[in-house]
N, CA, C and O of each residue as an XYZ file, in Angstrom:
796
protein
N       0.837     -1.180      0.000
C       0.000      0.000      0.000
C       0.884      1.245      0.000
O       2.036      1.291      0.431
N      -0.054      2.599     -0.730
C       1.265      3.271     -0.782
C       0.630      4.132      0.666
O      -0.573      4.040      0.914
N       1.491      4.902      1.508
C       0.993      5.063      2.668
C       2.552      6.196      3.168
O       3.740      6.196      2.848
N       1.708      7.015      4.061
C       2.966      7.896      4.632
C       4.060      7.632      5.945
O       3.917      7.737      7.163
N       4.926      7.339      5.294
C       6.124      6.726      6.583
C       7.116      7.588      6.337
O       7.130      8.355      5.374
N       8.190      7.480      7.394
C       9.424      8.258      7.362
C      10.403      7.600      6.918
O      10.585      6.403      6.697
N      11.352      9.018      6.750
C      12.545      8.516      5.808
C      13.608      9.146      6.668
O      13.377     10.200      7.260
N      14.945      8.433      6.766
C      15.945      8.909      7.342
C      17.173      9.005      6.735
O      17.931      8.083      6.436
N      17.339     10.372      6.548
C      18.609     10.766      5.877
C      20.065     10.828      6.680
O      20.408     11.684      7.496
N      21.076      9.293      6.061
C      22.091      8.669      6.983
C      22.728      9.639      6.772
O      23.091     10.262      7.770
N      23.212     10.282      5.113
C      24.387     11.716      5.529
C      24.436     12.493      6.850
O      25.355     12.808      7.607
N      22.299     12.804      6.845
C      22.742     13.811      8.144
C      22.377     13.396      9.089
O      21.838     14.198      9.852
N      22.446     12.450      9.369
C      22.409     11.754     11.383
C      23.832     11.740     11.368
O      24.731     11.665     10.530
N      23.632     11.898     13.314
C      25.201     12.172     13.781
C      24.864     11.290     14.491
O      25.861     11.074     15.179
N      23.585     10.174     14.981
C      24.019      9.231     15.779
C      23.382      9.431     16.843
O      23.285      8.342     17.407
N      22.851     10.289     17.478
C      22.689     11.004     18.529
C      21.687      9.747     19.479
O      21.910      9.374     20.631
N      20.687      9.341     18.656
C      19.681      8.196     19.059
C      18.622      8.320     19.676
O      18.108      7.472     20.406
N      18.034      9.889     19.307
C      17.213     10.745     20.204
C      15.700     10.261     19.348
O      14.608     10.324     19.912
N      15.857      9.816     18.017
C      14.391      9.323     17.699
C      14.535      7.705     17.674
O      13.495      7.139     17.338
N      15.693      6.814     17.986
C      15.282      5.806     18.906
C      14.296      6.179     19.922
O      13.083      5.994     20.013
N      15.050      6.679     20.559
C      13.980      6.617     21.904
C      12.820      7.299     22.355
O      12.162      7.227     23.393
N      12.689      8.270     20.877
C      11.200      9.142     20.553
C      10.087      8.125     19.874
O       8.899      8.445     19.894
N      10.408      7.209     19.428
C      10.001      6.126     18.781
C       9.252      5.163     19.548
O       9.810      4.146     19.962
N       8.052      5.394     19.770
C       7.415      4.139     21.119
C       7.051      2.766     20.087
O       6.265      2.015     20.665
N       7.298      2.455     19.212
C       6.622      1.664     18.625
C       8.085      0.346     18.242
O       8.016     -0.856     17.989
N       8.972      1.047     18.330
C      10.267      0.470     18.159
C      10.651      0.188     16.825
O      11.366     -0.767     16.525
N      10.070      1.210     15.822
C      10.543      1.053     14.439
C      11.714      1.474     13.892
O      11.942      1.213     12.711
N      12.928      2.418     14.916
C      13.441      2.680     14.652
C      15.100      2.960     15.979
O      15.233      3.607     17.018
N      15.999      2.096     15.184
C      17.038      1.592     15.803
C      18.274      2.001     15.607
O      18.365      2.591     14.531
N      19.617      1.916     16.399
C      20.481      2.586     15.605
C      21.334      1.159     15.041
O      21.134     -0.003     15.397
N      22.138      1.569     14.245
C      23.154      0.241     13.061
C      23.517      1.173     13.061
O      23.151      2.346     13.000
N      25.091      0.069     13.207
C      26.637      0.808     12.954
C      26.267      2.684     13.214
O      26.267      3.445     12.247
N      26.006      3.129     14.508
C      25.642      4.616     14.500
C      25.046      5.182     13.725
O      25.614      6.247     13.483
N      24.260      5.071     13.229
C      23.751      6.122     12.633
C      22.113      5.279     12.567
O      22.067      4.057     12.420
N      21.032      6.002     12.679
C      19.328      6.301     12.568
C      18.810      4.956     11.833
O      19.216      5.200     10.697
N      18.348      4.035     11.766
C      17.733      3.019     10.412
C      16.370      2.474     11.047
O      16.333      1.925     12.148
N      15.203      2.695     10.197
C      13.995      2.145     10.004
C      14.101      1.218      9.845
O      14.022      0.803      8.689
N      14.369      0.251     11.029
C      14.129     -1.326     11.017
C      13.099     -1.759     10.337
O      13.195     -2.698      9.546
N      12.235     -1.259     10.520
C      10.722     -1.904     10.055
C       9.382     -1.207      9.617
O       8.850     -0.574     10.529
N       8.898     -1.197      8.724
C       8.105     -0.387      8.206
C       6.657     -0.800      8.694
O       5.952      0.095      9.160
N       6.231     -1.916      8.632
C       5.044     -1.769      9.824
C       5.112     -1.818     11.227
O       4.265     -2.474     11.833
N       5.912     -1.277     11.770
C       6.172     -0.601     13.103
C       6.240      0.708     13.078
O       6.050      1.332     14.122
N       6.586      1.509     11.623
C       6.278      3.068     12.085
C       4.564      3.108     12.031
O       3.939      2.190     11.501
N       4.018      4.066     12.532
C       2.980      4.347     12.570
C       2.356      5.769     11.848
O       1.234      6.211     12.098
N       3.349      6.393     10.882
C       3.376      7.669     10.572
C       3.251      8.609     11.354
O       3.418      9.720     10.850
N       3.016      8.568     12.406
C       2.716      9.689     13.196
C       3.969     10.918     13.461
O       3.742     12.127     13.482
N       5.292     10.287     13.647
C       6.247     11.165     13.420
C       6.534     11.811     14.668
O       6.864     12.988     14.813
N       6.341     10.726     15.776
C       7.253     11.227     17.200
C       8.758     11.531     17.150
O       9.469     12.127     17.959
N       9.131     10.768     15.599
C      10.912     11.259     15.738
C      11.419     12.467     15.555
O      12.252     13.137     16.166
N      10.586     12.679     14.334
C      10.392     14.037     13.661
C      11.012     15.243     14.866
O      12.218     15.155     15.096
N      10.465     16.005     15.390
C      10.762     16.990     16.342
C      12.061     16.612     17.182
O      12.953     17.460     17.221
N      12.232     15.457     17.829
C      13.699     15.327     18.462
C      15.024     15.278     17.482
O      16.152     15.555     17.890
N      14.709     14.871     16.077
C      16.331     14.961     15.509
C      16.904     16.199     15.595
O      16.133     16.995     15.059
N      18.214     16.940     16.148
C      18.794     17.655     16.638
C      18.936     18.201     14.609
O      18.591     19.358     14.371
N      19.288     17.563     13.720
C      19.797     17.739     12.551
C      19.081     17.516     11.151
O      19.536     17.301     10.027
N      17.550     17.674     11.732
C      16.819     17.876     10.231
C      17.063     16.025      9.562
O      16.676     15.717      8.435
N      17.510     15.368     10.181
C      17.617     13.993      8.950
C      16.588     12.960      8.891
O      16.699     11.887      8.298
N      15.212     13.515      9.789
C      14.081     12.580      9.817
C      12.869     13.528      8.831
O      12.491     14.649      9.173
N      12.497     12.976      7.866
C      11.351     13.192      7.154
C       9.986     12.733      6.853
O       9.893     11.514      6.999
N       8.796     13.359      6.448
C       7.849     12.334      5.859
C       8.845     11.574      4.385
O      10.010     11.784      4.047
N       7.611     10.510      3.684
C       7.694     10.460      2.409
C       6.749      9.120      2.286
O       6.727      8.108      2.987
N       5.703      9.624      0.726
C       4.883      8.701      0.479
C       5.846      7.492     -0.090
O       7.041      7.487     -0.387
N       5.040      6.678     -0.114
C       5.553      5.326     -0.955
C       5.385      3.758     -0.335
O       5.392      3.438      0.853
N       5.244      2.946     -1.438
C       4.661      1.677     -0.442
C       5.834      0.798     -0.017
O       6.988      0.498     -0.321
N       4.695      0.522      1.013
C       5.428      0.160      2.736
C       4.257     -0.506      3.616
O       3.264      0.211      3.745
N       4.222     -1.561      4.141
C       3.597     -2.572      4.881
C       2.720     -1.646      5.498
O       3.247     -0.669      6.029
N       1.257     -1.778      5.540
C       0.478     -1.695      6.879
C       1.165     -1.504      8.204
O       2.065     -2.234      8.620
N       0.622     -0.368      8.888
C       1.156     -0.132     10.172
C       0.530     -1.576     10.688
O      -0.615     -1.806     10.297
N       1.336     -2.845     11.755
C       0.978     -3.673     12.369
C       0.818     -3.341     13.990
O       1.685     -3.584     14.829
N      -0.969     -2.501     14.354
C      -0.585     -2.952     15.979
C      -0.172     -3.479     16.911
O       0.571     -3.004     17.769
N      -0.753     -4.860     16.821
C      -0.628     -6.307     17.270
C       1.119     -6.596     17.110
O       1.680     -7.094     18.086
N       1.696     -6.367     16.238
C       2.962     -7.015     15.779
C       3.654     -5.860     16.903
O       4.183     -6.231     17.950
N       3.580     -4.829     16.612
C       4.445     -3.805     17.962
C       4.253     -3.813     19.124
O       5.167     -3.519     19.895
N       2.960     -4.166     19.586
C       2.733     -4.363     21.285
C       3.135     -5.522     21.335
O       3.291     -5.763     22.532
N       3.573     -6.970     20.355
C       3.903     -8.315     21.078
C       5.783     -7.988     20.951
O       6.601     -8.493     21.720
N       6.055     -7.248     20.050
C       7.303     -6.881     19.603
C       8.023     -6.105     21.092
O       9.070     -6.490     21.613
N       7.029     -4.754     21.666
C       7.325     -4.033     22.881
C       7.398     -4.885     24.108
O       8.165     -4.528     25.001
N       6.802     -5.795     24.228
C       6.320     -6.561     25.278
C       7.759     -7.726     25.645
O       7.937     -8.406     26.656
N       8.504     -7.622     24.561
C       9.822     -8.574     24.551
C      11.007     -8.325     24.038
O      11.943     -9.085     23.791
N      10.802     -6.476     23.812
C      12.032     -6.277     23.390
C      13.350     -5.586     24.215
O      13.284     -5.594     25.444
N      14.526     -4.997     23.574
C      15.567     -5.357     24.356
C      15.162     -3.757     24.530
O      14.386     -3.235     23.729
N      15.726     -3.036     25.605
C      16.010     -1.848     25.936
C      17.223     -0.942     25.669
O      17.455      0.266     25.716
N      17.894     -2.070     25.368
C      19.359     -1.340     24.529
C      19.009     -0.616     23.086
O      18.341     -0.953     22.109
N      19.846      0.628     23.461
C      19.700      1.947     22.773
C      20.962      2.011     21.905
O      21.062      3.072     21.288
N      21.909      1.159     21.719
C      23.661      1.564     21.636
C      24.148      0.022     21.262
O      23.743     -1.102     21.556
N      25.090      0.490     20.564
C      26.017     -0.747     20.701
C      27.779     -0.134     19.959
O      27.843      0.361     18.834
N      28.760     -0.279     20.674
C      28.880     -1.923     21.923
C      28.445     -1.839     23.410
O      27.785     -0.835     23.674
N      28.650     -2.572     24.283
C      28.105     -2.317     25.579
C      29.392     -2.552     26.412
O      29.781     -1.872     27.361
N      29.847     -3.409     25.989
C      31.094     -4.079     27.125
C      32.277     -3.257     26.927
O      32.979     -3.205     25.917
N      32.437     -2.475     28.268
C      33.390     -1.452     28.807
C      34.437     -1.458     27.974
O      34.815     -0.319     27.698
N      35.110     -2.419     27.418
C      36.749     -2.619     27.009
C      36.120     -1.683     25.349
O      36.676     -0.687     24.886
N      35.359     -2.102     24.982
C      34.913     -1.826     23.395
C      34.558     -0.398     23.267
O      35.100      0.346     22.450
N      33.798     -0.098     23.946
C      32.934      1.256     24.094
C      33.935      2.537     23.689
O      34.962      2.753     24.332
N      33.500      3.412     22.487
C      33.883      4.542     22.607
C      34.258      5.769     23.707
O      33.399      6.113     24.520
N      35.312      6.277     23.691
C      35.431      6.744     24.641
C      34.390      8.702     24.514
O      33.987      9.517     25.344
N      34.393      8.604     23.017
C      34.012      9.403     22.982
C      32.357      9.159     21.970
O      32.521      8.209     21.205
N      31.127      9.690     21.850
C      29.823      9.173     21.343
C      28.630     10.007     22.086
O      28.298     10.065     23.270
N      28.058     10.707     20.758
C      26.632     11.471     20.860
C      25.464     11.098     21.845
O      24.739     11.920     22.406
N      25.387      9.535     21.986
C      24.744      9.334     23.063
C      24.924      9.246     24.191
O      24.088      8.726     24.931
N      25.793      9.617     24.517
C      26.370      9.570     26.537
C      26.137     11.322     26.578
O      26.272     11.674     27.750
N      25.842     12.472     25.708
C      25.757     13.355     26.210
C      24.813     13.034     26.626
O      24.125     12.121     26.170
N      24.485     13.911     27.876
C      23.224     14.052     28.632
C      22.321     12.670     29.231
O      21.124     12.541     29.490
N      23.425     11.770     29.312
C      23.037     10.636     29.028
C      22.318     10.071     30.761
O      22.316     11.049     31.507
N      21.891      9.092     31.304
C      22.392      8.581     32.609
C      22.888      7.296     32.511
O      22.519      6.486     31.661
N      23.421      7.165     33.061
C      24.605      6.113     32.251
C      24.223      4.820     33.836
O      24.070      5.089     35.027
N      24.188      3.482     33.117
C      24.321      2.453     33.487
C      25.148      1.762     33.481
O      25.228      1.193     32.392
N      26.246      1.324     34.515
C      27.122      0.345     34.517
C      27.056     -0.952     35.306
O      27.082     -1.010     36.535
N      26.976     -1.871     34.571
C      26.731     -3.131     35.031
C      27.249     -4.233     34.761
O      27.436     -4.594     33.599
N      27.698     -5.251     36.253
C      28.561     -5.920     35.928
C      27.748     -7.616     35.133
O      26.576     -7.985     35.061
N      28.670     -8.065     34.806
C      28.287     -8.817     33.681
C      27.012     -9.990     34.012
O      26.161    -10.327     33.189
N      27.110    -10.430     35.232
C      25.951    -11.529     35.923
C      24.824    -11.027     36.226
O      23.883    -11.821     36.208
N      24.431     -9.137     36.715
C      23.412     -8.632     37.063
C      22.384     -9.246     36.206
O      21.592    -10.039     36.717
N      22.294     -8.848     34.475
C      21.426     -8.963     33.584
C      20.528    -10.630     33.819
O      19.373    -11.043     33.914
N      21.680    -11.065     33.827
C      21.327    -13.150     34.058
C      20.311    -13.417     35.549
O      19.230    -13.992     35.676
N      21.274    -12.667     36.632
C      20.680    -12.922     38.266
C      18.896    -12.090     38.421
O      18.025    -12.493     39.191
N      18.757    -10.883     37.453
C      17.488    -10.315     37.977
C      17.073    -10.177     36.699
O      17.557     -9.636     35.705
N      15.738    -10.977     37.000
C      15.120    -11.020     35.496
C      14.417    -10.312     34.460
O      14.292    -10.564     33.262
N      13.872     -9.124     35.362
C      13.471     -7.827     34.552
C      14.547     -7.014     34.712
O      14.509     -6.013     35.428
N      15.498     -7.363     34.105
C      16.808     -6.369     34.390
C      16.810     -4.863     33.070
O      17.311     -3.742     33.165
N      16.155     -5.405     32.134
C      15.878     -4.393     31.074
C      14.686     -3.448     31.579
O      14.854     -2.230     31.641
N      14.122     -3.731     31.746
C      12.890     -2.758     32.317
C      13.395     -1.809     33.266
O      13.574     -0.617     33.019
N      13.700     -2.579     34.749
C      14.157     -2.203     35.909
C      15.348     -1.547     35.463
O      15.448     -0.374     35.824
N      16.283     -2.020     34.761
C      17.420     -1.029     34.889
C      18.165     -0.406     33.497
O      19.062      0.431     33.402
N      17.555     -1.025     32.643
C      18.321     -0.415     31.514
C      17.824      0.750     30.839
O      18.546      1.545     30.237
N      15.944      0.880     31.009
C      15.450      1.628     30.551
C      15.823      3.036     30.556
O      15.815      3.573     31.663
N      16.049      3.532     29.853
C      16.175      5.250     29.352
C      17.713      5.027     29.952
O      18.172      6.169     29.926
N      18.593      4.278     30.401
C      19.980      4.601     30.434
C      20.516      4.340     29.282
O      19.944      3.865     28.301
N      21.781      4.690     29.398
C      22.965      4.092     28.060
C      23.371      2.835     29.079
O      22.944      2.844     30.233
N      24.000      2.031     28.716
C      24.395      0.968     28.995
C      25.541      0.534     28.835
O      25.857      0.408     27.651
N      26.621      0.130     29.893
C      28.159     -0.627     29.616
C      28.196     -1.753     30.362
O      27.525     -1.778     31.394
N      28.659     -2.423     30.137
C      28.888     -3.894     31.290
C      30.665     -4.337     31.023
O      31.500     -4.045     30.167
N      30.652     -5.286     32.415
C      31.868     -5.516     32.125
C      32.156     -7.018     33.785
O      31.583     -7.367     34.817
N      32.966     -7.245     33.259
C      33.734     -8.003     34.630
C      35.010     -8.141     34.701
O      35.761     -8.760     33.947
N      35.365     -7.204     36.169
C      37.147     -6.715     35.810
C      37.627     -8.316     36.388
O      38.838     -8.459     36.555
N      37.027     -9.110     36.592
C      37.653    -10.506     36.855
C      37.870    -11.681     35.693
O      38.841    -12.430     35.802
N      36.970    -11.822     34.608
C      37.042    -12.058     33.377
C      37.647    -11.156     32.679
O      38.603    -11.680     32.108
N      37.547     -9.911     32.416
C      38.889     -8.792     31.772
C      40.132     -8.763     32.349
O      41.212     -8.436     31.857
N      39.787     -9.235     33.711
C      41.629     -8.983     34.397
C      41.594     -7.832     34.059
O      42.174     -7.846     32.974
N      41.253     -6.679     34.295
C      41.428     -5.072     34.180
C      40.731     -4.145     35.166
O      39.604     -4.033     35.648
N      41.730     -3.625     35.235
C      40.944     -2.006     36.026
C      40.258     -1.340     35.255
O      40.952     -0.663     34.497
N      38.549     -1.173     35.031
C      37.929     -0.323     33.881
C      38.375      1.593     34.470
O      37.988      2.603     33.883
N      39.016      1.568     35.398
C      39.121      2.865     36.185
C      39.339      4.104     34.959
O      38.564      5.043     34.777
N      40.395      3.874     34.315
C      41.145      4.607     33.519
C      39.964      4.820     32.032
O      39.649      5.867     31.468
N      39.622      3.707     31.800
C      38.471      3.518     30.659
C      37.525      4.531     30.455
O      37.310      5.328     29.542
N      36.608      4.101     32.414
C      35.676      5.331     32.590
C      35.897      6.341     32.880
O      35.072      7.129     32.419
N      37.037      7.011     33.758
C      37.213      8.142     34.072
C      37.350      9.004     32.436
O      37.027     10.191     32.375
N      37.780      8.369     31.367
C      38.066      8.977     29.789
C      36.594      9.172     29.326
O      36.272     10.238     28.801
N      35.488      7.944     29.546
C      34.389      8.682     29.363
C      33.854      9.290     30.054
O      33.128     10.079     29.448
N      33.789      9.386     31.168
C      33.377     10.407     32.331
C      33.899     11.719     31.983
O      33.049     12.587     31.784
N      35.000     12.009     31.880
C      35.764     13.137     31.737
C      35.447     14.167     30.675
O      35.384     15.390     30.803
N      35.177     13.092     29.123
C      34.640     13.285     27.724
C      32.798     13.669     27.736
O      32.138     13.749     26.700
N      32.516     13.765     28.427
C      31.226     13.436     28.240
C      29.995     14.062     28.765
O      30.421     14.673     29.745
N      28.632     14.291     28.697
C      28.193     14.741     29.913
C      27.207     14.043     30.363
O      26.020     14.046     30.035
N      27.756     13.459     31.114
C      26.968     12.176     31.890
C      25.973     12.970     32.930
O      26.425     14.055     33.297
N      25.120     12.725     33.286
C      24.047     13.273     34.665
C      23.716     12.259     35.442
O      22.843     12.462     36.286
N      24.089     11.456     35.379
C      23.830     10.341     36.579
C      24.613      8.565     36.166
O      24.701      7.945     35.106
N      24.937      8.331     37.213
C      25.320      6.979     37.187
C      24.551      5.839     37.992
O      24.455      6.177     39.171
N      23.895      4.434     37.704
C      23.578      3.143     38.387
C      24.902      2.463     38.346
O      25.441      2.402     37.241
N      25.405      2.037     39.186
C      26.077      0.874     38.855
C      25.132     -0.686     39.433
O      24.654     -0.544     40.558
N      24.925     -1.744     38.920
C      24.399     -2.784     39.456
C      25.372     -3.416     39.600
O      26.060     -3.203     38.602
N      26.027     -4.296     40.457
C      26.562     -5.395     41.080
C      26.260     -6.386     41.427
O      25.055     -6.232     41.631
N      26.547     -7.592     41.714
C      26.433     -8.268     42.511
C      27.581     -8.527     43.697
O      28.727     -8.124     43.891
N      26.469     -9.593     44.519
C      26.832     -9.641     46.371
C      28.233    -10.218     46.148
O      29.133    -10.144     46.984
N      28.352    -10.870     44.803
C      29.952    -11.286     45.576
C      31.092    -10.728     45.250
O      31.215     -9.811     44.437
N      31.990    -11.268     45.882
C      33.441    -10.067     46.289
C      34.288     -9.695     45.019
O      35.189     -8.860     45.098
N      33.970    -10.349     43.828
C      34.566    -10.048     42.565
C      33.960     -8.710     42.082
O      34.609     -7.802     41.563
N      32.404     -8.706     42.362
C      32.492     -7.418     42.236
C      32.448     -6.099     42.442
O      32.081     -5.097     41.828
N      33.188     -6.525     44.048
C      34.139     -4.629     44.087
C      35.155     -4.412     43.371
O      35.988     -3.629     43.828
N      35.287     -4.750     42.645
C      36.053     -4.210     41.680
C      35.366     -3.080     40.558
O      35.730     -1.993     40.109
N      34.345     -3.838     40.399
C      33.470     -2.503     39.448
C      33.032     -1.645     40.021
O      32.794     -0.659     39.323
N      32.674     -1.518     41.607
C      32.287     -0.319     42.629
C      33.403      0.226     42.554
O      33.255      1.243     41.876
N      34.879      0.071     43.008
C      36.316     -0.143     42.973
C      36.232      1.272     42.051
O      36.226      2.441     42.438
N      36.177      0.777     40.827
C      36.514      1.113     39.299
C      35.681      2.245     38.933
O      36.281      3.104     38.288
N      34.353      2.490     39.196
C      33.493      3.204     39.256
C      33.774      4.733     40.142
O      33.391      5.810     39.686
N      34.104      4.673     40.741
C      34.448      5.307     41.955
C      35.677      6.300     41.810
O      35.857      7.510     41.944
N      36.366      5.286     41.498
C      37.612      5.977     41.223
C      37.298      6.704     39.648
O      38.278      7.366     39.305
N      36.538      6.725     38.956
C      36.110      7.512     37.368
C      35.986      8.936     37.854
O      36.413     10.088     37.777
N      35.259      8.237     38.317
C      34.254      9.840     39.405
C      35.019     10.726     39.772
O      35.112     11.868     39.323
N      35.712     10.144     40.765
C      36.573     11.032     41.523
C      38.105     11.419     40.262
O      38.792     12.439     40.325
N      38.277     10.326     39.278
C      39.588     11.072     38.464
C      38.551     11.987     37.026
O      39.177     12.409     36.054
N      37.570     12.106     37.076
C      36.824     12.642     35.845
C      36.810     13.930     36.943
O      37.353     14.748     36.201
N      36.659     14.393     37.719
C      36.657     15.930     38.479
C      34.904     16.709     38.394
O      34.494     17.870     38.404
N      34.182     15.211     38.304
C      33.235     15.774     38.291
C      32.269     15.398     39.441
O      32.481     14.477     40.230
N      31.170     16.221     39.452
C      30.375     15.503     41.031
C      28.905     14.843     40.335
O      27.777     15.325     40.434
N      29.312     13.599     39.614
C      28.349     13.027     39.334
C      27.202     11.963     39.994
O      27.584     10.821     40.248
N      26.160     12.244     40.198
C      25.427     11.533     41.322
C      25.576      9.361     41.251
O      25.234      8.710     40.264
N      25.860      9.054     41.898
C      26.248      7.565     41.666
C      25.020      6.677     42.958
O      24.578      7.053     44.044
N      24.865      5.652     42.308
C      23.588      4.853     42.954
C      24.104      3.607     42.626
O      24.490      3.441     41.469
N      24.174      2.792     43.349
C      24.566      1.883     43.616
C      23.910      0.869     44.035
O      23.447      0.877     45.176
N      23.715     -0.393     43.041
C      22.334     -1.418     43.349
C      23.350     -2.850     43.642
O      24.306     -3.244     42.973
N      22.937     -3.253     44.501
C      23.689     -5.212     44.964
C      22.469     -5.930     44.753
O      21.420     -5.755     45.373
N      22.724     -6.919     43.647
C      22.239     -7.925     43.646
C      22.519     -8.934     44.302
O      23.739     -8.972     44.463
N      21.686    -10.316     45.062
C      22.247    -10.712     45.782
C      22.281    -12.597     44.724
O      21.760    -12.434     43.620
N      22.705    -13.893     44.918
C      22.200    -14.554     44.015
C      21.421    -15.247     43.479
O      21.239    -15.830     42.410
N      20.762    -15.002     44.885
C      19.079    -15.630     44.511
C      18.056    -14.587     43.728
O      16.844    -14.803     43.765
N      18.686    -13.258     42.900
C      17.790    -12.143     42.114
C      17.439    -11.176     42.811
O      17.197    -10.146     42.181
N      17.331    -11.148     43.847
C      16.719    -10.074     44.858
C      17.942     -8.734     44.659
O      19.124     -8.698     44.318
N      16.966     -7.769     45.059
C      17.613     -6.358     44.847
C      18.823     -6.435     46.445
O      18.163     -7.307     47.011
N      19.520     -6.272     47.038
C      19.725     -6.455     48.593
C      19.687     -4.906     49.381
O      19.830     -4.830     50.601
């Protein structure tokens, strides 16, 4: 059918990921950085992205394109991932990237996601997201984050953990960002314990 959906112009996205997440229907994702209409019966024309692109690169445009699918986006919302970004795991992650401005940033160590089972809902939602385990990395992420901390303008930090002793190291690591980034960023701090419970 021919029908009115949006179009996203890759020259001018910078990545930013602001009509990801203007997007309630989840039609639209980021690849390799930059804006892409996963799916055409998931937009709904309505054009919630429209107004948040910082850079003019979201448009109408007629032309045929699948039936908006209700049903297919509420069973689609109901199971999808909350990740906004990719990569996630600390060692990979840009030190520098459009979406950590203004961002609140989630750091989480690698078992949280597995141990508590609405871990996307409960904790990933509307953050950016990094994970890591300085015991499987053998690394201090200290130096890592304090470069994005420092780079960036973060407004808040979660870190999730878990209860056992491997990971103070990511409280450890966390901590020390903070305090070598020179900034007074608010930090919250969640222990999982291993039976899922928040502690």
């Amino acid at each position: 059918m021919i029908r009115k959906i949006i179009k996203i112009d890759e020259e001018k996205c910078n990545g930013c990921g602001l009509c990801a997440k203007a997007c309630h229907e989840g039609a639209i994702g980021m690849v390799n950085g930059k804006a892409k209409l996963l799916r055409d019966d998931y937009c709904d024309g309505l054009g919630d992205c429209l107004p948040v692109c910082p850079v003019d690169a979201i448009s109408f445009e007629e032309r045929e394109a699948a039936a908006y699918d209700e049903a297919a986006v509420k069973a689609n919302m109901a199971n999808s991932s909350a990740l906004t970004h990719w990569p996630v795991q600390i060692k990979l992650a840009p030190i520098n990237a459009p979406y950590f401005d203004g961002a609140d940033l989630l750091i989480a160590a690698d078992c949280c996601a597995y141990a508590y089972g609405n871990f996307h809902n409960k904790f990933m939602k509307d953050k950016k997201t990094l994970v890591g385990c300085p015991k499987l990395d053998m690394v201090d992420y200290s130096e890592k984050l304090t470069a994005i901390l420092a780079n960036n303008d973060i407004k808040s930090i979660t870190l999730t953990r878990m209860v056992v002793p491997c990971c103070g190291g990511m409280e450890y690591a966390v901590k020390q960002a903070i305090a070598g980034s020179g900034k007074d960023i608010p930090l919250e701090v969640v222990t999982i314990g291993i039976d899922g419970n928040i502690m």
